[in-house]
Each structure stands twice: as structure tokens, then as C-alpha cells.
BABAMI-266737 format. One line per 5 residues: number of its first residue (from 1); their letters; for each residue x, y, z of N, C-alpha, C. Coordinates in steps of 0.001 Angstrom, whole numbers, plus 500000, padded with zeros to 6 digits. Each point is the difference from the previous one (the first is absolute). Example, Ala and Ser with C-alpha at 12.3 -4.5 7.8 and 13.67 -1.06 7.14 Angstrom:
! residues 2
1 = as = 513190:494310:507800:499110:501190:500000:500900:501200:500000 ~ 499650:501050:499280:500820:501190:500060:499230:501090:500730
***
This chain:
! residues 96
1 = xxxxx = 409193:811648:063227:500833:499271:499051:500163:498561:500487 ~ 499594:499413:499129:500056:498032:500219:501377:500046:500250 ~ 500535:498988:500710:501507:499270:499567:500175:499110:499206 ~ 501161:500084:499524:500852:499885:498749:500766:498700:500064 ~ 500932:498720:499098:500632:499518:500519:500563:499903:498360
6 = xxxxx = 501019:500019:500063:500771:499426:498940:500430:498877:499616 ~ 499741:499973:498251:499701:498612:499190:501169:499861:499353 ~ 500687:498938:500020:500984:499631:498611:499483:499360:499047 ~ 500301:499703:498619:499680:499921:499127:501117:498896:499636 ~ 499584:498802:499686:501003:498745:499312:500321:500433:498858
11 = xxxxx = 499210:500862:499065:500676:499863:498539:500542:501772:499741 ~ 500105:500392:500924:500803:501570:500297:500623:500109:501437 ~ 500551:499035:500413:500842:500154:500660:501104:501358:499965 ~ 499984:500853:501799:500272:501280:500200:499031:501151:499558 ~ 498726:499596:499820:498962:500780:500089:498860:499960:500964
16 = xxxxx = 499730:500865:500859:498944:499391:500902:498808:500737:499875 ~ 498945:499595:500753:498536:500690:499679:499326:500163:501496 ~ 499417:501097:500328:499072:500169:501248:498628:499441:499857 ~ 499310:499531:500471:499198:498968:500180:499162:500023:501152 ~ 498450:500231:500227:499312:499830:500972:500232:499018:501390
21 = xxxxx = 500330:500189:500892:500765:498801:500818:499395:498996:500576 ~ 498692:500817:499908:498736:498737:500997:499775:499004:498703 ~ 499815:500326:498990:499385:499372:498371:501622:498947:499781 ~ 501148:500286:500105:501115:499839:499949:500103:498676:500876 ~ 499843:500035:501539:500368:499201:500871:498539:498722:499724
26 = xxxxx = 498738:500818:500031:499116:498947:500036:499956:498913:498520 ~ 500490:500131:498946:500429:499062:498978:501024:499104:500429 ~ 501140:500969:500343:500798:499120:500392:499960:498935:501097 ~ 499180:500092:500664:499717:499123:501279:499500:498648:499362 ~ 498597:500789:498996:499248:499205:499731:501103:498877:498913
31 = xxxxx = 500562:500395:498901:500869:499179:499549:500895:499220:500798 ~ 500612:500392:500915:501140:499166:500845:499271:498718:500567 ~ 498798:500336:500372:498913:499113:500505:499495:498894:498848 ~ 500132:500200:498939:499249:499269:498895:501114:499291:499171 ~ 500955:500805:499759:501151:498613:499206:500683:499634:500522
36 = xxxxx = 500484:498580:498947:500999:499031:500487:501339:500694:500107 ~ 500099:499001:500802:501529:499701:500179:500926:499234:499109 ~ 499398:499387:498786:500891:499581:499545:499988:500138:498338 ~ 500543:499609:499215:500345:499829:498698:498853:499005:499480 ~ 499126:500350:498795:500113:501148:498883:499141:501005:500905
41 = xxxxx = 499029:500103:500767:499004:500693:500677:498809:500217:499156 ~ 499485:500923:500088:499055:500592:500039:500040:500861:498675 ~ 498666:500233:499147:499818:500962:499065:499875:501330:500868 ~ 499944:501350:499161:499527:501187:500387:498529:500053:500107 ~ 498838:499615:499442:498651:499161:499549:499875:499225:501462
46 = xxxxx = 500773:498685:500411:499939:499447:501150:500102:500826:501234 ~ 501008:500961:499807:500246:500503:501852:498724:501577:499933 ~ 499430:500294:499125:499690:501217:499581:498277:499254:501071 ~ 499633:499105:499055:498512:499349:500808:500638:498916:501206 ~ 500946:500070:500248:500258:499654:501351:499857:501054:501235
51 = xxxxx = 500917:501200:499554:499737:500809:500751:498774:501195:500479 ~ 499319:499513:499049:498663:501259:500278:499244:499685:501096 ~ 499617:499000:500517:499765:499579:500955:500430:500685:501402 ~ 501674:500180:499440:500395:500292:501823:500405:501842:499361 ~ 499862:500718:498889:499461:501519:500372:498982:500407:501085
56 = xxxxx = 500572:501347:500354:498682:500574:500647:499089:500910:498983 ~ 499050:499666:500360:498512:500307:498834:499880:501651:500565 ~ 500896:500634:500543:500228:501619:500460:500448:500214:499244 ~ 501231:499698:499050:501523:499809:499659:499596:499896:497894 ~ 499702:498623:500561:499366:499540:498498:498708:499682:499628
61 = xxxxx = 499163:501007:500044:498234:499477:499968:500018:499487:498532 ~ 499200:498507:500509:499827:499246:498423:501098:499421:499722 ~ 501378:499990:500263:501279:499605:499412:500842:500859:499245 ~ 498980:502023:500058:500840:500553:499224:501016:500484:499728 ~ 501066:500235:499167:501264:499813:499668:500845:499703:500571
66 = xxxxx = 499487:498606:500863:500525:498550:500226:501119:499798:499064 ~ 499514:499549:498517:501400:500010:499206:501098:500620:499735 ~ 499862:501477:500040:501178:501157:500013:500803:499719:501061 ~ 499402:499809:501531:500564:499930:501047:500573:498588:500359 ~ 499713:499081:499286:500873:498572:500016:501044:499857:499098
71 = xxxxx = 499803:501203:498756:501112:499848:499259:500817:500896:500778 ~ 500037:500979:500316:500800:500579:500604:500874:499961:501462 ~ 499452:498904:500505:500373:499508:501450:501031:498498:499405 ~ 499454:499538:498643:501121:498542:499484:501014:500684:499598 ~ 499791:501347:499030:501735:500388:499467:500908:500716:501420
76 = xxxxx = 499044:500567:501029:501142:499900:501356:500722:499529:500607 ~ 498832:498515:500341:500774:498988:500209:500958:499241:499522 ~ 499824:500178:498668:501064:499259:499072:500864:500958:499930 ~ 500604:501095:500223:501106:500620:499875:500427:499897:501071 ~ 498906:499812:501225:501165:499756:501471:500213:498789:500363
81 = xxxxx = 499856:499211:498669:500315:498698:500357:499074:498790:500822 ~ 498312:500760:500591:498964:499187:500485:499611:499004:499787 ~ 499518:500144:498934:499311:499203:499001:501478:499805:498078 ~ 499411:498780:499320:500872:499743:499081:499113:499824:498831 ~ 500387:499724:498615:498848:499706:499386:500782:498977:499416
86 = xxxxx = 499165:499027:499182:500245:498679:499508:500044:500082:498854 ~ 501235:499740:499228:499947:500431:498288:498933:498758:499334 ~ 498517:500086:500329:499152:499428:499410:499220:501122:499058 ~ 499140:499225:499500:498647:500872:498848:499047:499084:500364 ~ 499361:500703:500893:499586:501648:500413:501161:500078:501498
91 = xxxxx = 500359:501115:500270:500805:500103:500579:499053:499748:501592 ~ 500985:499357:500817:500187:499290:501403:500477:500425:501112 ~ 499404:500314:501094:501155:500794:501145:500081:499184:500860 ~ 500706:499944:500985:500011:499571:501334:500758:500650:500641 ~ 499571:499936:501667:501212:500594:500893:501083:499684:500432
96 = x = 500974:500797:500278:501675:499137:500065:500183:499666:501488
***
């Protein structure tokens, strides 16, 4: 049995989700590594081909579901307060 790590969810807050932990931590690295620090930041599009680069090709061969796993590592962060998003169109993150 893989380990597990639990996800919060920004737009269901008090619901959490178990989550592959190696797939889990290695997005998240790779994002913390790739956006700004500041206001408006970054598209989802921008940090998504920012970060494929620093996946491991064990993890994500090709970049695959790269996107599931970046969306799901931004609504974590944004419920624990990591990362923020920028009331722009197209929506903007950065880290806090």
C-alpha cells in the first residue's frame, strides 16, 4: 500500500481527500519552486509548463496527469493559506 497524504479543498472546505504522497509532494515542490511571490502571479497554463520540467519522469512520464495533480496541490494550498489567487481573468496565483 502506497502512502497517503491528505488534501483540502478551497471550495469545500472541511472535506479532505487521500492522495498519493510521492505524486502529492513532488508537484508541490515543483510549484513552490516555480511561482511568484508576488501579486497578480502566475496563470494555471504558466506554472503547469513551468513545472514539468522539475517532475520526475518515474512519477509523471510525458507530463502525465501533470494537470489533475497541479490542480489539486493549488486548491490545498489555497485552503492552507500557501498560495492565494488573484481576482484576475484568467485566474492568477502566487505564494504568500
Amino acid at each position: 500500500m502506497s502512502d497517503k497524504t491528505e488534501v483540502q479543498n478551497i471550495n469545500t472546505l472541511g472535506i479532505t481527500t487521500r492522495v498519493d504522497t510521492a505524486k502529492y509532494n513532488a508537484m508541490r515542490d515543483a510549484m513552490v519552486r516555480v511561482m511568484p511571490h508576488t501579486a497578480p502571479g502566475d496563470t494555471a497554463k504558466d506554472i503547469k509548463a513551468a513545472t514539468l520540467p522539475h517532475l520526475p519522469e518515474t512519477l509523471f512520464p510525458a507530463g502525465a496527469t501533470a494537470g489533475w495533480w497541479q490542480k489539486c496541490v493549488q486548491l490545498d494550498l489555497e485552503a492552507k493559506g500557501i498560495i492565494t489567487r488573484s481576482a484576475t481573468k484568467p485566474l492568477r496565483f502566487f505564494l504568500t
